[in-house]
ZAROMAR-165508 format. One record per residue (C-alpha): x, y, z; residue in three letters; residue number from 1. Coordinates in steps of 0.1 Angstrom, whole numbers. Layout:
east, north, up, res, n
X, Y, Z, ALA, NUM
...
This chain:
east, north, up, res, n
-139, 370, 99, UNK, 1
-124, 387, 69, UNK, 2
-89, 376, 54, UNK, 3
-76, 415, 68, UNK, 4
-89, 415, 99, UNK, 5
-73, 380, 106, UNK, 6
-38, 390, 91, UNK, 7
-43, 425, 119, UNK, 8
-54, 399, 146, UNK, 9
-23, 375, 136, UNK, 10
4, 403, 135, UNK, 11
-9, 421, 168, UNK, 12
-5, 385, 186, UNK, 13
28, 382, 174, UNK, 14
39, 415, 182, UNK, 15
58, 421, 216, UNK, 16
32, 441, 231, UNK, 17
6, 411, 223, UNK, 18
33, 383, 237, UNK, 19
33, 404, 268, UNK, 20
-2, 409, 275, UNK, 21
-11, 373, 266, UNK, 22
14, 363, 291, UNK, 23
7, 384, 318, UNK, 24
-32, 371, 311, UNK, 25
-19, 335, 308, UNK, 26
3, 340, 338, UNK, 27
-30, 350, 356, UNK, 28
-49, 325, 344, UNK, 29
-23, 294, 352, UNK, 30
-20, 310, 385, UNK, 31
-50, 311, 394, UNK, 32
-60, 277, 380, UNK, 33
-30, 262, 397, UNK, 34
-46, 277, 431, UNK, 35
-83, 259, 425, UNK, 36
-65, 228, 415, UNK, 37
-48, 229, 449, UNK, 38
-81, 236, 466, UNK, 39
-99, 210, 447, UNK, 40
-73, 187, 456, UNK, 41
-74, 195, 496, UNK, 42
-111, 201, 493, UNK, 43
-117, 168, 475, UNK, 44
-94, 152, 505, UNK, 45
-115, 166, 533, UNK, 46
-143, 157, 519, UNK, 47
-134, 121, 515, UNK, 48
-119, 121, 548, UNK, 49
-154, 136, 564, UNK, 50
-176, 118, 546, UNK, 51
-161, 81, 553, UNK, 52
-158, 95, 592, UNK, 53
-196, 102, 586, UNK, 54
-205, 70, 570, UNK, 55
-185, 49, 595, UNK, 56
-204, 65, 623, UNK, 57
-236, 54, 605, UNK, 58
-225, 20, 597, UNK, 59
-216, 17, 636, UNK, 60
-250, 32, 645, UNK, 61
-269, 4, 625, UNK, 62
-247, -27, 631, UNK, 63
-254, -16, 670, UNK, 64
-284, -11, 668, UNK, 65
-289, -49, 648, UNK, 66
-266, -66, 667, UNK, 67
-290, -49, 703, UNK, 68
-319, -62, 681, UNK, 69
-312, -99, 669, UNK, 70
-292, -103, 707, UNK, 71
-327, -96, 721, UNK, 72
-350, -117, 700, UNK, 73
-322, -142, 706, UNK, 74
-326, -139, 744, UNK, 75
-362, -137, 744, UNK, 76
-364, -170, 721, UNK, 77
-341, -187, 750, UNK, 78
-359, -180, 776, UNK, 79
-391, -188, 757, UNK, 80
-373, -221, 752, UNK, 81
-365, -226, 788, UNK, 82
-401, -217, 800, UNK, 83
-411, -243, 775, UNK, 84
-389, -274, 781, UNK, 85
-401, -268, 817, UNK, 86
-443, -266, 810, UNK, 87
-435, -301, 783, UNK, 88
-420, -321, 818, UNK, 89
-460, -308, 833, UNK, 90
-475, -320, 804, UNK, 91
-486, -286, 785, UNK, 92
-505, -288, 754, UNK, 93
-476, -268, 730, UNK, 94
-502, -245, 715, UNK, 95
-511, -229, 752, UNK, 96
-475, -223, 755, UNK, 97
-471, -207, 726, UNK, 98
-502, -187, 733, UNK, 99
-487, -176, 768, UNK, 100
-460, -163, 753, UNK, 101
-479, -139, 724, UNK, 102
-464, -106, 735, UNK, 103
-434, -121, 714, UNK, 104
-454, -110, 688, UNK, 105
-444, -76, 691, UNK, 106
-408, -87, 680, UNK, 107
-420, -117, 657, UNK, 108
-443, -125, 631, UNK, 109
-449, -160, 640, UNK, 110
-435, -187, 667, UNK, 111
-427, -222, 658, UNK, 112
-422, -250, 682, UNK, 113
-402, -282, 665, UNK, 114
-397, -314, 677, UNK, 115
-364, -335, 678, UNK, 116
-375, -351, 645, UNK, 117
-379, -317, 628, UNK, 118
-415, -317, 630, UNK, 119
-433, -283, 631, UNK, 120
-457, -292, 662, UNK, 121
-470, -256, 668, UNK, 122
-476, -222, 654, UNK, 123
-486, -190, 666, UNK, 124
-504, -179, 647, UNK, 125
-523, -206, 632, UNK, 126
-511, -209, 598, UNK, 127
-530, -236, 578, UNK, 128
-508, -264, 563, UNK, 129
-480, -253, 582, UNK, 130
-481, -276, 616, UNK, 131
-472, -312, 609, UNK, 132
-443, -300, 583, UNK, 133
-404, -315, 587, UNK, 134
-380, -289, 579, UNK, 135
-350, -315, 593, UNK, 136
-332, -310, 562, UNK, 137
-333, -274, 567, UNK, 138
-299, -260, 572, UNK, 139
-310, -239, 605, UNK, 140
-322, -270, 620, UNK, 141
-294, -291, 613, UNK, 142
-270, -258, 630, UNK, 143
-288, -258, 657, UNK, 144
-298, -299, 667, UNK, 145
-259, -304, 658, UNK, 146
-244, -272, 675, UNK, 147
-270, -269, 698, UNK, 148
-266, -230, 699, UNK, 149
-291, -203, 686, UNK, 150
-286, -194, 650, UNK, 151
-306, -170, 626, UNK, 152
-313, -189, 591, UNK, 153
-303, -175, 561, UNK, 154
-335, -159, 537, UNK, 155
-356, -181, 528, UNK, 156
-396, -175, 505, UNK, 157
-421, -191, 526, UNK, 158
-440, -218, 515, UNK, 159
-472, -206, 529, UNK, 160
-471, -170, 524, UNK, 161
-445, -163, 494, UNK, 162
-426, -131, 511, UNK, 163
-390, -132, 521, UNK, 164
-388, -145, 555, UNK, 165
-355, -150, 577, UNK, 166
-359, -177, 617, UNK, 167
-347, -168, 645, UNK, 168
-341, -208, 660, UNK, 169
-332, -217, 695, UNK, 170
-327, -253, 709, UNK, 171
-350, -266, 734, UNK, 172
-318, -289, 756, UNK, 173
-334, -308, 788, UNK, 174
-320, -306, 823, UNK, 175
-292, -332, 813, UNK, 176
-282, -309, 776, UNK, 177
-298, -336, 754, UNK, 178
-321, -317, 723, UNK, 179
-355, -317, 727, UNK, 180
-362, -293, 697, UNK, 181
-365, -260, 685, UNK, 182
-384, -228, 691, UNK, 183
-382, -204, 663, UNK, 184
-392, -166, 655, UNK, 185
-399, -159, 618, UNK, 186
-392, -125, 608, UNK, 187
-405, -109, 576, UNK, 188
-379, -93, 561, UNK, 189
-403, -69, 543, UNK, 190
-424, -57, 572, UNK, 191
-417, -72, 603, UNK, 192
-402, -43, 620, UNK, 193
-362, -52, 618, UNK, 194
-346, -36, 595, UNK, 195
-374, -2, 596, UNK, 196
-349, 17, 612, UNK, 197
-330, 17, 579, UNK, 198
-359, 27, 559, UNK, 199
-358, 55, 575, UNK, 200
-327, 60, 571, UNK, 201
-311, 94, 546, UNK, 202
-280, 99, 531, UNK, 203
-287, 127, 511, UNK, 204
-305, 119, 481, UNK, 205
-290, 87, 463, UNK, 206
-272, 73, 497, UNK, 207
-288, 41, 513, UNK, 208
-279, 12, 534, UNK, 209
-284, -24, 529, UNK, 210
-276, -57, 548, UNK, 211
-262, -90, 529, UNK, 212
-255, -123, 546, UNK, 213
-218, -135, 549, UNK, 214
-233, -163, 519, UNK, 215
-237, -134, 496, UNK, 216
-268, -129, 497, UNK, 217
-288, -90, 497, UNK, 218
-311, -92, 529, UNK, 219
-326, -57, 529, UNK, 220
-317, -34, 501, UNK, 221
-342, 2, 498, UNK, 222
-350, -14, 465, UNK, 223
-371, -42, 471, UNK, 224
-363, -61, 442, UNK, 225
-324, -65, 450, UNK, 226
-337, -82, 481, UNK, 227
-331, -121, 483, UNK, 228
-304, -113, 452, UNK, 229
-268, -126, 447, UNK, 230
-239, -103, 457, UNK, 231
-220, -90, 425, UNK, 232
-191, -106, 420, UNK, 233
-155, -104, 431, UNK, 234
-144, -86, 398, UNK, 235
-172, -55, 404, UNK, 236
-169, -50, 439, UNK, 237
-142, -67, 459, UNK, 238
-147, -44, 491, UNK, 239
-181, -67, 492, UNK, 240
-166, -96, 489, UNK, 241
-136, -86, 516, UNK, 242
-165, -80, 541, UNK, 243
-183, -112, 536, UNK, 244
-148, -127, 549, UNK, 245
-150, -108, 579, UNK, 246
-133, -71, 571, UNK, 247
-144, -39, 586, UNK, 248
-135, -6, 573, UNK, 249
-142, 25, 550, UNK, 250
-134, 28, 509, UNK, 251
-142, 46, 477, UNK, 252
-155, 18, 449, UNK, 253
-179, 7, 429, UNK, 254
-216, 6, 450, UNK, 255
-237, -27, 444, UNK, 256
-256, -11, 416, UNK, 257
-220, -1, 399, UNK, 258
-217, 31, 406, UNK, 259
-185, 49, 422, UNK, 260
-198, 53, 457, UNK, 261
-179, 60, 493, UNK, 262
-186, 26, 513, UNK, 263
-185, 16, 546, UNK, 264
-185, -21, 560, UNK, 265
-191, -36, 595, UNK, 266
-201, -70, 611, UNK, 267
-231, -79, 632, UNK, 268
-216, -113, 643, UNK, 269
-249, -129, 663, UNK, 270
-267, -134, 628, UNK, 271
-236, -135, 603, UNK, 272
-253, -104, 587, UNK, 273
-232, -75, 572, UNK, 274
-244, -42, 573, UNK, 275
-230, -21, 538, UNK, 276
-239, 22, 541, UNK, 277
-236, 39, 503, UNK, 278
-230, 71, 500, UNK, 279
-226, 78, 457, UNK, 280
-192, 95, 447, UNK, 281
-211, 124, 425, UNK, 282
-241, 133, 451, UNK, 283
-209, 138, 474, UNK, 284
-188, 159, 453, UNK, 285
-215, 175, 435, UNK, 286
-213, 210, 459, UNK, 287
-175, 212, 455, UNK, 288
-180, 210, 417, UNK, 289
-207, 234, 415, UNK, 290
-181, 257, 438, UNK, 291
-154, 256, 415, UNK, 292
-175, 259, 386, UNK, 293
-183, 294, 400, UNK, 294
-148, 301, 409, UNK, 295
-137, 294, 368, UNK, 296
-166, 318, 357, UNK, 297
-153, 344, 382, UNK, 298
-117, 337, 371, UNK, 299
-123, 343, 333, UNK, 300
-147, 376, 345, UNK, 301
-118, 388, 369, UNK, 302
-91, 380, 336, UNK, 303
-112, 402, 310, UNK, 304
-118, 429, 335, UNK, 305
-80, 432, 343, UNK, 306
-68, 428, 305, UNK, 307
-76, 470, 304, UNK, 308
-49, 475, 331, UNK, 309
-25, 442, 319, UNK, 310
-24, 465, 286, UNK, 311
-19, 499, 298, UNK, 312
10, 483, 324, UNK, 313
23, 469, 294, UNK, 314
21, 501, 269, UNK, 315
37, 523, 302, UNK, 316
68, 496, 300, UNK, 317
71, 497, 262, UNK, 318
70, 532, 260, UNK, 319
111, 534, 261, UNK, 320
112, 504, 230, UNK, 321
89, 526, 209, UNK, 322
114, 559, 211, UNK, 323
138, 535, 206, UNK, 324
124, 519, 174, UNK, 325
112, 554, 163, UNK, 326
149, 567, 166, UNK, 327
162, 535, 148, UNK, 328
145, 544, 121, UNK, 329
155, 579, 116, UNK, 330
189, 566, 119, UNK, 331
184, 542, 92, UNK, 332
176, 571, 69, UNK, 333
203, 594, 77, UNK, 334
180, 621, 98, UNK, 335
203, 609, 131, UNK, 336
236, 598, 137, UNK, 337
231, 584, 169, UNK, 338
207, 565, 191, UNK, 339
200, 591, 224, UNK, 340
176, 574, 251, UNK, 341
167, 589, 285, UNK, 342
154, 552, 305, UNK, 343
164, 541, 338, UNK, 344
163, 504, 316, UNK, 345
197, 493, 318, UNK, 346
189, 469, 291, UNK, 347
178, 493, 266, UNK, 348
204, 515, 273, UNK, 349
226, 490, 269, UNK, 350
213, 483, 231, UNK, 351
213, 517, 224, UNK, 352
248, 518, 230, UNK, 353
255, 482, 207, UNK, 354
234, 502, 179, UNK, 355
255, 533, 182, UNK, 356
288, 509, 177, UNK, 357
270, 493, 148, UNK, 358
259, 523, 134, UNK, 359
293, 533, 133, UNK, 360
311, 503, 120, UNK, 361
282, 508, 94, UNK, 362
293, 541, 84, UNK, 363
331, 530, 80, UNK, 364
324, 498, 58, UNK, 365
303, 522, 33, UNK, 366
326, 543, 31, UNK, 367
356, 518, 24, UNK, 368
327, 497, 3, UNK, 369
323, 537, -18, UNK, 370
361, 532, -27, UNK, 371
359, 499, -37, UNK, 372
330, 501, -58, UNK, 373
347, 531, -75, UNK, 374
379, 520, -77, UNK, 375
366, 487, -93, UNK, 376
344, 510, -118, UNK, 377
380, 525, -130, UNK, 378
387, 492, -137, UNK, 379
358, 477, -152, UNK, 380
362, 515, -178, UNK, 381
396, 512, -184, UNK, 382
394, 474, -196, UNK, 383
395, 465, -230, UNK, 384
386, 430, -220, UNK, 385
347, 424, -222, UNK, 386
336, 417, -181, UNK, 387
310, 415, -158, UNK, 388
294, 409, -123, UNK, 389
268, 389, -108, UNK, 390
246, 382, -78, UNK, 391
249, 345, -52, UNK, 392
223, 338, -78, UNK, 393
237, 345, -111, UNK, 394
217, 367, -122, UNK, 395
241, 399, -142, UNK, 396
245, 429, -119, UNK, 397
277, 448, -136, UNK, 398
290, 454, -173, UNK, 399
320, 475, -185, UNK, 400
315, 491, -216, UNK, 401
338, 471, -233, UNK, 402
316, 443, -230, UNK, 403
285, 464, -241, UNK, 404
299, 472, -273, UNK, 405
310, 434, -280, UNK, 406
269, 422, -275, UNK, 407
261, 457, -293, UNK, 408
245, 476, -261, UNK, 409
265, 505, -259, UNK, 410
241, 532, -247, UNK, 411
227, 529, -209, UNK, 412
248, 527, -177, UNK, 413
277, 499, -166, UNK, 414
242, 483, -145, UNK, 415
224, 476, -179, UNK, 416
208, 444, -181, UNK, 417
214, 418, -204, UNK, 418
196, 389, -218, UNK, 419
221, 367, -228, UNK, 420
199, 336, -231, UNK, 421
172, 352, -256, UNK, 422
206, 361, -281, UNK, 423
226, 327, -274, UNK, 424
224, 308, -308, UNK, 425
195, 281, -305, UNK, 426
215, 253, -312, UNK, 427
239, 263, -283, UNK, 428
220, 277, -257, UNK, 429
206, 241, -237, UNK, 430
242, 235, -237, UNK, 431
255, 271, -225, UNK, 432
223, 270, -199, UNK, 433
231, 235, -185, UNK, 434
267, 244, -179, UNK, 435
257, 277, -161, UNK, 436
234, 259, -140, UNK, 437
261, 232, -130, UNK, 438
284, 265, -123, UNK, 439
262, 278, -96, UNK, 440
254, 243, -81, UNK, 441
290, 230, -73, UNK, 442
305, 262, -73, UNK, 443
333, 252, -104, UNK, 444
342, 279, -131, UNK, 445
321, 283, -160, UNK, 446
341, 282, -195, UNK, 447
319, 277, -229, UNK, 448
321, 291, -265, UNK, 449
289, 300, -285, UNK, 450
274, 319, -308, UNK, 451
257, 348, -304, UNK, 452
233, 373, -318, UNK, 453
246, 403, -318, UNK, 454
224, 433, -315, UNK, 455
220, 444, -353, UNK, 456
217, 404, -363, UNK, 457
256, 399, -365, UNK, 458
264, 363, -354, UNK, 459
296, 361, -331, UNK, 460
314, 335, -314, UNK, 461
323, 345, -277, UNK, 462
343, 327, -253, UNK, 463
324, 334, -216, UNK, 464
348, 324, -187, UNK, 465
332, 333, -148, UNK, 466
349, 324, -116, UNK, 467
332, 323, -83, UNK, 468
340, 350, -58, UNK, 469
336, 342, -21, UNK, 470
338, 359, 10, UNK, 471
343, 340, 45, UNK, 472
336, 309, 26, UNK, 473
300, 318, 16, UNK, 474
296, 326, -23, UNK, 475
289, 361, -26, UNK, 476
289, 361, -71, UNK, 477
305, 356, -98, UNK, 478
334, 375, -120, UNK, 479
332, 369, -158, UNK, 480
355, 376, -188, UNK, 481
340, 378, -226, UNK, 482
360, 377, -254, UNK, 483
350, 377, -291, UNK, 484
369, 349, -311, UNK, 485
345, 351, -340, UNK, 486
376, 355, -366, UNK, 487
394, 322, -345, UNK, 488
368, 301, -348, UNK, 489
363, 311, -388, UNK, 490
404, 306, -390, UNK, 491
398, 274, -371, UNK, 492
366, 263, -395, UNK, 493
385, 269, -423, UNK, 494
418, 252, -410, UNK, 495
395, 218, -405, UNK, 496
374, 225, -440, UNK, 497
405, 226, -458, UNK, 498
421, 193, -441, UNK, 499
392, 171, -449, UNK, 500
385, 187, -487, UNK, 501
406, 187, -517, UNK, 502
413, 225, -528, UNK, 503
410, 217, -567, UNK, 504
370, 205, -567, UNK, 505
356, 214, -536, UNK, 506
350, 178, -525, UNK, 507
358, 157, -495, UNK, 508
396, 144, -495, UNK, 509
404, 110, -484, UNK, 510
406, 119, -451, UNK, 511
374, 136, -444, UNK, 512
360, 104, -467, UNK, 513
372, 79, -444, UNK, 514
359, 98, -412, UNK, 515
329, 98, -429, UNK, 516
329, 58, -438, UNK, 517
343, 52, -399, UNK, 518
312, 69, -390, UNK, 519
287, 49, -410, UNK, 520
300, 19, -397, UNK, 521
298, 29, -362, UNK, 522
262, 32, -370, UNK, 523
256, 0, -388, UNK, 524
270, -21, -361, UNK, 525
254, -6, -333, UNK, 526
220, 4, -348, UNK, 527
219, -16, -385, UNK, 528
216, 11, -403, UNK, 529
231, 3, -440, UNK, 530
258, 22, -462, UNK, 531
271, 14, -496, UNK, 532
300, 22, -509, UNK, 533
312, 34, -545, UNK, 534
348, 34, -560, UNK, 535
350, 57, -595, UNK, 536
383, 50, -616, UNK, 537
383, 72, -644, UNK, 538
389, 57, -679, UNK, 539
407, 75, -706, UNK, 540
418, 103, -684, UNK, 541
458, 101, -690, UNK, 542
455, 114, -728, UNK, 543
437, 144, -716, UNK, 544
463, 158, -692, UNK, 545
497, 142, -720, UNK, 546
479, 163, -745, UNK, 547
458, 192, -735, UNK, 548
479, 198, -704, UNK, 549
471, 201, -665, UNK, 550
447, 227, -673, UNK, 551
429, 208, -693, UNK, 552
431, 179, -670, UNK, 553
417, 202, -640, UNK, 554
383, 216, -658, UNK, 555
377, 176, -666, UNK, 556
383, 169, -628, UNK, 557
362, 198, -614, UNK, 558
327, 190, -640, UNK, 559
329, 155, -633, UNK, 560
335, 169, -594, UNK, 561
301, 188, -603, UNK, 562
279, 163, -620, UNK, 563
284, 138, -593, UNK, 564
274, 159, -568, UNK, 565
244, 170, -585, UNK, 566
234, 136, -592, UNK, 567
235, 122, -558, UNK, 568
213, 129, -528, UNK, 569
221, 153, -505, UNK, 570
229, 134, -474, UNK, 571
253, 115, -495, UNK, 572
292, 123, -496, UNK, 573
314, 123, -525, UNK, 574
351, 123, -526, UNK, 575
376, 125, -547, UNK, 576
405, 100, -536, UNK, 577
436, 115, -553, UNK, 578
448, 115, -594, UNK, 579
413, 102, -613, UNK, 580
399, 85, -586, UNK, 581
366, 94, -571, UNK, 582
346, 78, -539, UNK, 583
307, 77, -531, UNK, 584
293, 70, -497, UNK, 585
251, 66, -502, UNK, 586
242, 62, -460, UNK, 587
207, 45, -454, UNK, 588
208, 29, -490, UNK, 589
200, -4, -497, UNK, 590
226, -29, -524, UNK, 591
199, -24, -552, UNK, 592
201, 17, -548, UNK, 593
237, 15, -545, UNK, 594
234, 1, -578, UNK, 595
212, 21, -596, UNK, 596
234, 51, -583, UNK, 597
263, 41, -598, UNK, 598
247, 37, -633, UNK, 599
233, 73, -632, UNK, 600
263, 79, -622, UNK, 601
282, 60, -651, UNK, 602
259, 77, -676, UNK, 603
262, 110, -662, UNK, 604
298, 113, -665, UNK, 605
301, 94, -698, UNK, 606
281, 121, -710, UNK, 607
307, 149, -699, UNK, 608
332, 167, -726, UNK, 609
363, 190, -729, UNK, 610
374, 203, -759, UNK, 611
410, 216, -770, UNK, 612
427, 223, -798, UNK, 613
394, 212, -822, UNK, 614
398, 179, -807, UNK, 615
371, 169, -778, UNK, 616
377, 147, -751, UNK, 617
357, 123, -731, UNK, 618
361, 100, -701, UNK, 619
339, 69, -687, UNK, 620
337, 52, -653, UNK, 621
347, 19, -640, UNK, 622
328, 21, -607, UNK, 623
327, -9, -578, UNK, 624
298, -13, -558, UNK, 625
299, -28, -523, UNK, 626
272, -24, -492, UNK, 627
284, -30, -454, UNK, 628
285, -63, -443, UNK, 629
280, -82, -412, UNK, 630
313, -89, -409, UNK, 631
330, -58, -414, UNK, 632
350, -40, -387, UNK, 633
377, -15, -402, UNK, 634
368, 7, -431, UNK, 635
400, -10, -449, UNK, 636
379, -40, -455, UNK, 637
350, -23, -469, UNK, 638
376, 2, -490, UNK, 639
392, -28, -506, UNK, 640
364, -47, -514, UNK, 641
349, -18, -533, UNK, 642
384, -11, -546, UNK, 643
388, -47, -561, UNK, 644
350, -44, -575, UNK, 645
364, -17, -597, UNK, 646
398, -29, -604, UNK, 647
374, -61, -620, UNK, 648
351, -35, -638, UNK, 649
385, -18, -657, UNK, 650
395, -51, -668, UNK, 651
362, -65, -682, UNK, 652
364, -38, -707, UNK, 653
359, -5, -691, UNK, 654
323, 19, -685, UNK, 655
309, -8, -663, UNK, 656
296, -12, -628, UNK, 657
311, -43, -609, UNK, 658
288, -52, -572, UNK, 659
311, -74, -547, UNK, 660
């Protein structure tokens, strides 16, 4: 979907008329969703509740009709062993009996007669291999011989034919209760006719029965290859294992193939057997989920049908809010002067009423703001002193035209704009900018000098002073005074040239020397960087000024004043000291240039000459030479070495250069 088309969709969601309509459809929708939850709930419930009634009526079917089934095999195996014990005491072969009593056949697969000794004595049918065989160690045989009660045998794979087989055993007791043996009914589990009402058995598509002995073993299972199979174990079903300890009852759980199934457990007590009925969770839920499958379609149909009358319900009750905006705005531009709504919505009514106050208090602030705003232009005019006004942000809002004619911007109106940092001085104007910035963060009053360009190329000096203005604590701009001190600062700059230079040549006095000299060795003992020092005592200087005069004496001062300076580098400083005494600081140079300095030096001013009177007039240097030392830390020591360096130059004779 196209950038537009999503920006329309966005704002129309966001709109009031779109939070109302999705409401009312979500409304719906939550409503109606919290109603099928309740009906799945209950509907989920009954279901349960009918489907474990139904299951426990089918378990109770089956374990009656087993229990009716193994009671009369049992029975009919008793009395078989009562008609037998008699026929033995008249000396019957055992085969005849057995063959008397064939009809059992009809219940049984085969009849055994066993001795006391556990010897198999008879069959019926003949099986080969199978008379003559001791099944004493047999756990059936040993029930019954030491119980002496019937008992049905756990499954067993016979020997002879290889299909899962399960005995019905009876003792054989004479007149006085002593065991004579066994008669026993093999059943086979697979087809002998005992468990075929449960193959018959339906419980609607996946739902089965199956019967496990209280061992934990699977007796009949639809799945014939479960059959004869362990139990699962505790952890995967323990409804299973509760039965095989004797519970009855109905529960939701895992089925014996693991799936979530309703179950339903009950005992059939003559043969130890329990008899399990399945009934898979999903095959019984499935119709209630394919109901409220249909119900959510119909629900989302019935929402998007109703969404045409949801909007034009909504439209009908935001027809008063869009006279209302529509009459906001034409009071906003001055074509009303009052918000008029005919609605029975109190509400409404109510905010026209709090927009017809505003509107008014509106009104009454312009009009006192239209006072103050002219009454603080005849005061911004009638100023001689340069001013102006910003924003919260800084950012120059208001001039007076005093201050337009000091930066050289006379023409335009008082809201002219400005750009003071393109015309602050370059050298000045990080500084100036930093100290604005600061101003606006924390709010303190910004006070700097700098120059600036003044339109036509003139450079001034102006001295900017702004105070925040506030109102109810918030900062609302700022308030600034300008004023020109260009001919201070030049008063001032020539106040400090002339108390650091002597007037006669132009060169540094003492004092601004040994600023100078504190300042190189500042830098030599925190960075290393060398200095060396000169000391130049003019030699034959007195005779000019006894006999050509001060004048005389003053050109000789101001050309050596000149040649020195023209012989040293520029970053250098020269000096003169006071009387005939002259000074050279060489920063960054090394003893050896120090040296060779002072001999152009020496050789520059030994060739200077004044004449007077026909006579000429020449002077030479005695000049000591010293470099900072490690050990230095007042300028005095460094002054006075140099000092004594020339001091020894004068007396060796004069025009020499002395290194200490």
């Amino acid at each position: 979907m196209p950038r537009p088309r999503l920006s329309l969709l966005a704002s129309w969601v966001l709109s009031l008329k779109g939070r109302l309509l999705l409401g009312l459809a979500t409304t719906w929708m939550v409503v109606v969703a919290l109603v099928m939850w309740a009906g799945w709930v209950s509907g989920r419930s009954l279901m349960e509740e009918s489907n474990l009634t139904h299951l426990r009526y089918e378990a109770r079917l089956i374990d009656d009709d087993l229990t009716h089934q193994v009671d009369a095999r049992l029975n009919a195996l008793e009395r078989l062993a009562e008609r037998i014990e008699g026929l033995s005491r008249r000396g019957r072969d055992a085969h005849e009996v057995l063959d008397a009593n064939a009809p059992l056949l009809e219940w049984f697969d085969g009849l055994l007669l066993i001795d006391a000794e556990g010897i198999v004595q008879a069959d019926w049918p003949h099986v080969s291999r199978r008379e003559g065989t001791s099944v004493a160690a047999r756990d059936y045989f040993r029930f019954v011989r030491g119980f002496k009660q019937p008992h049905v045998s756990e499954p067993f794979i016979g020997y002879v034919t290889e299909e899962p087989l399960i005995l019905f055993v009876v003792p054989i007791l004479d007149e006085t209760g002593t065991f004579q043996g066994a008669v026993g009914g093999l059943v086979n589990i697979l087809n002998g006719g005992l468990f075929e009402q449960l193959s018959r058995l339906r419980l609607g598509d996946d739902g089965y029965a199956a019967i496990a002995t209280a061992s934990g073993r699977i007796l009949y299972h639809p799945r014939e290859t479960r059959i004869l199979q362990p139990l699962p174990p505790e952890a995967d079903n323990p409804w299973v294992n509760l039965a095989r300890l004797g519970w009855e009852g109905e529960t939701l759980g895992p089925a014996l193939d693991g799936q979530p199934a309703f179950q339903a457990f009950r005992q059939i007590w003559p043969a130890g057997w329990i008899v399990g009925v399945y009934l898979l969770y999903e095959q019984v839920m499935a119709p209630i989920h394919a109901l409220f499958r249909r119900l959510g379609g119909m629900e989302i149909l019935i929402a998007l049908l109703l969404l045409p009358l949801m909007g034009w319900l909504v439209w009908l009750a935001l027809r008063p809010l869009y006279r209302l905006e529509r009459q906001i705005e034409a009071l906003g531009q001055g074509q009303r002067g009052r918000i008029a709504l005919s609605t029975r919505m109190h509400e409404l009514q109510r905010i026209g009423d709090t927009l017809n106050a505003f509107e008014a208090a509106r009104s009454r602030a312009l009009a006192e703001l239209r006072d103050r705003e002219a009454f603080l232009d005849a005061v911004l005019a009638e100023s001689p002193v340069g001013m102006f006004v910003t924003d919260a942000e800084g950012a120059v809002v208001l001039t007076n035209a005093a201050l337009r004619e000091i930066v050289g911007r006379s023409g335009g109106g008082r809201r002219v704009a400005i750009d003071w940092l393109a015309d602050i001085h370059p050298e000045d104007r990080a500084l100036a900018l930093e100290r604005w910035r600061y101003s606006l963060r924390t709010g303190e009053d910004f006070l700097r000098q700098f120059r600036y360009r003044r339109a036509g190329s003139e450079l001034l000096w102006l001295e900017v002073h702004a105070t925040r203005v506030t109102l109810d604590g918030e900062t609302v701009g700022r308030v600034g005074m300008v004023k020109d001190i260009t001919e201070r600062r030049e008063q001032e700059m020539l106040r400090l040239w002339e108390a650091e230079h002597d007037p006669l040549t132009g060169l540094l006095n003492r004092r601004g020397f040994e600023r100078r000299l504190e300042e190189a060795l500042v830098a030599w003992q925190k960075a290393g960087t060398p200095a060396a020092l000169l000391l130049l005592d003019l030699d034959h200087f007195k005779p000019i000024n006894d006999q050509g005069g001060h004048a005389l004496g003053d050109e000789m001062l101001q050309r050596i004043a000149e040649t020195l300076t023209r012989e040293v580098r520029i970053s250098d400083y020269v000096a003169r000291q006071g009387g005939d005494e002259f000074a050279v600081l060489l920063p960054g140079c090394s003893a050896p240039q120090a040296l060779a300095i002072a001999e152009a030096l020496r050789e520059a001013v030994a060739a200077i000459g004044v004449s007077h009177a026909g006579r000429e007039y020449r002077v030479t240097l005695s000049v000591g030479v010293t470099s900072l030392m490690a050990g230095d830390r007042q300028s005095d020591e460094v002054i006075a070495r140099a000092d004594a360096a020339s001091y020894q130059a004068k007396r060796s004779g004069r025009n020499a250069v002395i290194s200490a």
